[in-house]
N, C-alpha and C positions, 0 to 999 in steps of 0.2 A: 262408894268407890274410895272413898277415904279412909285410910291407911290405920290410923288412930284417930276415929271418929269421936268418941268419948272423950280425949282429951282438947280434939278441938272446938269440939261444943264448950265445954268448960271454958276455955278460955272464950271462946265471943264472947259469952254470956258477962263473962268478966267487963270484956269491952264494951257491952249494951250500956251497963250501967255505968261508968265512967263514963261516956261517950251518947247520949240518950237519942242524940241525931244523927246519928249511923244510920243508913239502909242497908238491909242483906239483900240479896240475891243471888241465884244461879245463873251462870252467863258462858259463853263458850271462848275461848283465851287462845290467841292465835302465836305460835313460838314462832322462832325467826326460822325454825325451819320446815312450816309451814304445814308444822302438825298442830292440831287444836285438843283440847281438852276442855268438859264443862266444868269450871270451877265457883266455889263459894266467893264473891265479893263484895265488900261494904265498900260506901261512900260517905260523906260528911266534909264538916268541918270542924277544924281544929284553932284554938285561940292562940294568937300570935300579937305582942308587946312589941312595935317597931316606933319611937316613939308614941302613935297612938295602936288602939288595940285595931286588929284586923282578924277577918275569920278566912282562914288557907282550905279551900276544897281540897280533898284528896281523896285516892281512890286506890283500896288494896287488895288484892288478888291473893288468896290461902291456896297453895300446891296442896297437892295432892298427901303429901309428905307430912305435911305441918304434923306437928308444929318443931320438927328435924329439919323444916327447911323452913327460910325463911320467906314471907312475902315480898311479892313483887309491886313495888309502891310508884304511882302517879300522883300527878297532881291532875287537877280536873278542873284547868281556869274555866269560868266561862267566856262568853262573845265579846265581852267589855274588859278581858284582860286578858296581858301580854306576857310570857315567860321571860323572867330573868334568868340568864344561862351563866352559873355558877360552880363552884367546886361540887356543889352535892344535889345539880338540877341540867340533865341535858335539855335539848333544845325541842325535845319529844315529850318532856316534862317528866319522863322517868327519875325517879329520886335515888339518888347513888348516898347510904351510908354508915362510919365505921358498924355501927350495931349491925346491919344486915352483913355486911363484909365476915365480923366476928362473930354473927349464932351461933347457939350455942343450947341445944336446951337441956335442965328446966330452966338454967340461968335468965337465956332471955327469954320475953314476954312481947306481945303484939302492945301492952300498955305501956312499955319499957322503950319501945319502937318507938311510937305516937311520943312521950317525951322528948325523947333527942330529936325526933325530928322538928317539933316545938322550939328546942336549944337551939338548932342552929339555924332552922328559919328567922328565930330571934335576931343573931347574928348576922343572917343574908336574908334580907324578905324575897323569895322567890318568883312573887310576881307581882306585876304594877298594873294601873287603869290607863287606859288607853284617852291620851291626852287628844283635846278639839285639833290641834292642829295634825295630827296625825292621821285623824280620821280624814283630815282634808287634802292629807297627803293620799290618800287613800283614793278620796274621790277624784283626785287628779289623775291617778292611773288611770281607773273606772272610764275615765272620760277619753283616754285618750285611745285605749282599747275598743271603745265606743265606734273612732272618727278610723279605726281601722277594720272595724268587721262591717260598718256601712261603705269600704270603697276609698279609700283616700287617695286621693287622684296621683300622688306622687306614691305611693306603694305597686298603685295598680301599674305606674309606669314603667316601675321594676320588674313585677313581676311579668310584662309584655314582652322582655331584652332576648331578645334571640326566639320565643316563642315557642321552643322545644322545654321538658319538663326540665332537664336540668342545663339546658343551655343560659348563659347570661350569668351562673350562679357565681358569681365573683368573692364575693362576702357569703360564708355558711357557714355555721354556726350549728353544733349540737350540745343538746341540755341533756345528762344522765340523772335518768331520775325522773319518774311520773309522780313523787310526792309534793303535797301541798309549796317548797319551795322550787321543787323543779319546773312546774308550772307558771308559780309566778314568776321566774327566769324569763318562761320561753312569752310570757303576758306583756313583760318590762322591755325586753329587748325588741319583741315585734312592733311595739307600742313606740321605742327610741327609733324604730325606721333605717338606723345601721345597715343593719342584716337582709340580703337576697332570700334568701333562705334559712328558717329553724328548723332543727331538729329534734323533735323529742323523742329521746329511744326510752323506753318504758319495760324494765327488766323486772316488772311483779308476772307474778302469775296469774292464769288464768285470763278472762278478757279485760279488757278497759272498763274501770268504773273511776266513779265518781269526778275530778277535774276532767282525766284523764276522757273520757267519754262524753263530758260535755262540749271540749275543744272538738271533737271530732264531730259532734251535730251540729255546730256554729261554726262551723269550718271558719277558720281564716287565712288570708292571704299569706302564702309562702309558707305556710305552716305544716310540717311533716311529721304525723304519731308511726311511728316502726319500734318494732320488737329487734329486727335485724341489724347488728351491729354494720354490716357493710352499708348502709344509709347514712353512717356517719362519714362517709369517705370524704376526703379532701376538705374535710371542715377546715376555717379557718382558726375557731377557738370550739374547744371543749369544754362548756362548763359541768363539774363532777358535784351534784348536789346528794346522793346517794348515802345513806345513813343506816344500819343494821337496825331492825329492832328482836329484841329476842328476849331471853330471860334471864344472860347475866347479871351478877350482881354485884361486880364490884365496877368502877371505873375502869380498872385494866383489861377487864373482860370484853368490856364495849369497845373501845379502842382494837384490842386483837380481831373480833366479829368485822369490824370496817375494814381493817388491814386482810382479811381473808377474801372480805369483799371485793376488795378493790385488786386483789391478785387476779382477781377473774375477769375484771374491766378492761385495768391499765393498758396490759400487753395487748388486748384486741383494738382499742382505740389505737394506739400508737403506730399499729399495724396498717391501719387506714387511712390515719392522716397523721404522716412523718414528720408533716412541716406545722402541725397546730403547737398553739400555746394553750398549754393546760391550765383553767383556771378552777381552782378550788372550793368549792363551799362548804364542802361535808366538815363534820365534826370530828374532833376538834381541829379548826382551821390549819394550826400550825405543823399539827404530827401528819396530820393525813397529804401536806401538801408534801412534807419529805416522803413519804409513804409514793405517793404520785410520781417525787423525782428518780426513786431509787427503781420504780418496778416500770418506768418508760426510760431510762437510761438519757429522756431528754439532757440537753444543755441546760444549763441552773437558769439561764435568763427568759426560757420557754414553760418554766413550771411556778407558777406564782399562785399564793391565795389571797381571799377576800380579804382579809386581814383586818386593817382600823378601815377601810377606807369609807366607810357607813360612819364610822365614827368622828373621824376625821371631818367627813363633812356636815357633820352635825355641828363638830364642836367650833367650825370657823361660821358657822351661821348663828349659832349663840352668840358667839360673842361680836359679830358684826351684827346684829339685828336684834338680840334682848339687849346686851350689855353696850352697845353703842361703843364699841373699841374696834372700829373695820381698819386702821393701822395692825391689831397685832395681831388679826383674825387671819392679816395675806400669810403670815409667816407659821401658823401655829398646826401642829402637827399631834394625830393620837400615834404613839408608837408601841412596839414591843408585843405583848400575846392579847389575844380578847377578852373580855369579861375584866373581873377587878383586877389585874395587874396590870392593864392598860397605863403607857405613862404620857402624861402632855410634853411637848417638848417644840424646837422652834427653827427654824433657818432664816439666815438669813436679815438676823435683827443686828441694827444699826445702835445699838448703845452708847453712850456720850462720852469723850474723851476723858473729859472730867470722873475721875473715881467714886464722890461724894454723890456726883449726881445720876450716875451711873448704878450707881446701889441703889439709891431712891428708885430710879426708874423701875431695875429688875425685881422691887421691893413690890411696886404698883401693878406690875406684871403679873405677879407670881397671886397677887388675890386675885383681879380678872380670871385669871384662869381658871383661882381654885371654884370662883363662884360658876364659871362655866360648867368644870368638872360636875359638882355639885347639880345641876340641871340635866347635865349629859346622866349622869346614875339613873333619873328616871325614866329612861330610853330602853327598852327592851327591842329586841329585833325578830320583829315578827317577818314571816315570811314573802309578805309584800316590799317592803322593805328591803329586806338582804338584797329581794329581786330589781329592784330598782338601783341598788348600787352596783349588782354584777350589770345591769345593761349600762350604766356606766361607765366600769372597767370593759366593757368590751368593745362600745364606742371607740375610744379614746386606743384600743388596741387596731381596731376593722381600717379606722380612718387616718393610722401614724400621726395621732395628735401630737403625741412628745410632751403630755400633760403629765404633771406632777401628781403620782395619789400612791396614798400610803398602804404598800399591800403589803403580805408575808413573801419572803427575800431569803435564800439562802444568805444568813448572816455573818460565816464562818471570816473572822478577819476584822471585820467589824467589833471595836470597843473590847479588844482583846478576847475574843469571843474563839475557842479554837475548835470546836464543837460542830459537827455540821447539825444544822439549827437552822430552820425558817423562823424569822422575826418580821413584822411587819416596819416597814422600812419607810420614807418619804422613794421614790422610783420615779422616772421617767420611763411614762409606757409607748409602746409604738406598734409595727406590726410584728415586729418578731419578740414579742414582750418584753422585758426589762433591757432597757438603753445602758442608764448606769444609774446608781443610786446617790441622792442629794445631799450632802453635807449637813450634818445638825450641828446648832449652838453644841460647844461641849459644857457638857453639866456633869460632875463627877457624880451625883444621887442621880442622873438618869441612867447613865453607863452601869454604874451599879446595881438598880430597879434589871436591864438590860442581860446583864450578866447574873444574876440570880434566874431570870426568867429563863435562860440559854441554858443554867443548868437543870434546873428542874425537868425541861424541856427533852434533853440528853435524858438525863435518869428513866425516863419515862421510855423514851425511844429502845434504850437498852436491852428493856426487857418484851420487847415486842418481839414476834416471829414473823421476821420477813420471808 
């Protein structure tokens, strides 16, 4: 079935021997749009220089086409490791880069490929080991998930309120999206006890498998699997975890697949619960949350993403609990887009009248951080996680806390920012989601960090078809 067979044996073979821990096989490859095809693919690892040397599993898929098309490249962590979600690695571990963007053959080569992607793994290591304490964050969901499918005597009280199926539902909640993070959504939030009611609407095809079908044999309390978007009615929050996969190749390609996505979502959500706040998870946080504002016509203070706020609270337990600094941990704040442009920044700090000593302090400041920062890099956000912090943000929305967390904000106004632009912001959330947003120390390099990130953010937005 392949096209120029001759020349893409020639080049594996090429590959074997470069590459001697490759695996071949034949396997069947699922597009996004839910045609399959059986194609040739290896797996291995490739040697990577990050400080010390590290060996990057990855796994490549040969179109039919080859070698006029380029391959479709993953990474293949194993159990014990976590994606870093980077300029040239989404959060699905699909690898986004300029070479596959620019194929070109005979120019390029599958060996040509395998180096740059070596170059800038170099540059960004893509994935990290899953640190003891995380695992333990881990087992603390597990556990609390546990003390809720055996019965939790205050869940069970909820779910008793009126005794009709959807009578009592006061708090309801739907999670879009039956993938590994939409799940742990609807795991995190049942687990925080908030919520009367979850809803997971599960928009794959065909039946429920895998998470998706285990929830449904462990049934748990208040928990609802539908296909049917009118089960999302009168939800109080929507979280949109929902992510394309398919066979684009460049960055902008996956982005427009989500944007197409989500044209098909928004408007029926919006449709059945007028008064929810949309909260975001899909990738990339920041486009997809304008993507969210622009196709429900919501108010800007009802359309919010995840934004730092996982990071956020990572990095004031760093530095309150490794770095023993809980004075500057109240005040410290991750802002601006995800991934490495993330910037530390602060409210609310009490500096010394004194100039001299004033500098010293902001001097002593600025390493605390840098070494927090530094500790926060090894943090990938695996999908238990994210989940844990959207039942967070949705707490803190279901219950009008009026708690401070740093999510994506329409920023347009903000730090001469003119652009309409989600940025994750310091917010007071409540139940009609953003209150108003908190005041930051001004730092002229963070405003700048800030407005670099707003335009790139813009650029990107431009070329998208809404």
């Amino acid at each position: 079935q392949y096209k120029f067979r001759d020349l893409t044996i020639e080049e594996l073979k090429n590959v074997s021997k470069t590459y001697p821990n490759f695996t071949f096989s034949m396997n069947t490859y699922t597009f996004k749009d839910g045609s399959q095809k059986d194609l040739l693919n290896f797996s291995g690892t490739v040697p990577v220089k990050y400080g010390n040397s590290y060996n990057i599993p990855i796994h490549l898929w040969i179109l039919d086409s080859h070698p006029f098309a380029p391959p479709i490249c993953f990474l293949k962590p194993t159990v014990n490791m976590g994606i870093l979600v980077g300029k040239h690695v989404d959060a699905h571990g699909r690898i986004y880069l300029p070479y596959l963007q620019n194929w070109s053959h005979p120019k390029s080569t599958v060996i040509g490929l395998i180096k740059e992607m070596i170059a800038k793994f170099e540059e960004e290591l893509p994935l990290y080991s899953l640190s003891s304490s995380e695992a333990a964050r881990q087992s603390e969901l597990l556990s609390y998930i546990a003390k809720i499918t055996a019965g939790d005597a205050d869940m069970k009280s909820k779910s008793n309120i009126g005794g009709g199926k959807n009578e009592g539902c006061f708090n309801k909640i739907t999670v879009v999206g039956a993938g590994d993070l939409g799940t742990a959504c609807v795991l995190a939030v049942a687990a925080k006890g908030a919520a009367d009611k979850v809803v997971l609407l599960d928009l794959s095809e065909g039946a429920a498998k895998g998470g998706t079908m285990d929830l449904e044999i462990f049934a748990l309390p208040n928990v609802e699997i539908s296909k049917d978007f009118s089960t999302s009615a009168d939800s109080k929050v929507v979280v949109l975890t929902v992510n394309s996969l398919g066979n684009a190749q460049t960055y902008l390609d996956v982005i427009q697949s989500n944007v197409d996505l989500f044209r098909g979502i928004i408007p029926a959500i919006s449709h059945y619960s007028q008064n929810s706040v949309l909260l975001v998870a899909s990738h990339p946080v920041e486009v997809m949350t304008y993507v969210s504002w622009k196709l429900s016509a919501f108010p800007k203070s009802r359309v919010i993403g995840v934004g730092a706020n996982l990071d956020t609270e990572r990095f004031q337990y760093i530095l309150a609990n490794l770095l023993k600094a809980e004075v500057l941990a109240k005040d410290a704040w991750i802002i601006g887009e995800q991934g490495e442009d993330k910037v530390p920044s602060w409210t609310g700090c009490n500096l010394l009248a004194n100039q001299k000593e004033a500098m010293a302090a902001r001097n002593s400041r600025e390493k605390v951080a840098n070494r927090a920062m530094e500790v926060l890099k090894g943090k990938g956000q695996r999908s238990w996680s994210v989940g844990l912090s959207v039942a967070d943000l949705t707490d803190s929305i279901l219950k009008d806390k009026r708690k401070v967390h740093s999510v994506s904000t329409l920023a347009k106004g903000y730090c001469s920012i003119n652009s309409e632009v989600f940025l994750s912001l310091p917010c007071i959330l409540g139940t009609n989601g953003v209150i108003e947003m908190v005041e930051l120390e001004e730092d002229p390099l963070v405003q700048e960090k800030l407005q670099s990130s707003a335009g790139s953010i813009h650029d990107l937005q431009q070329q998208l078809k809404l």
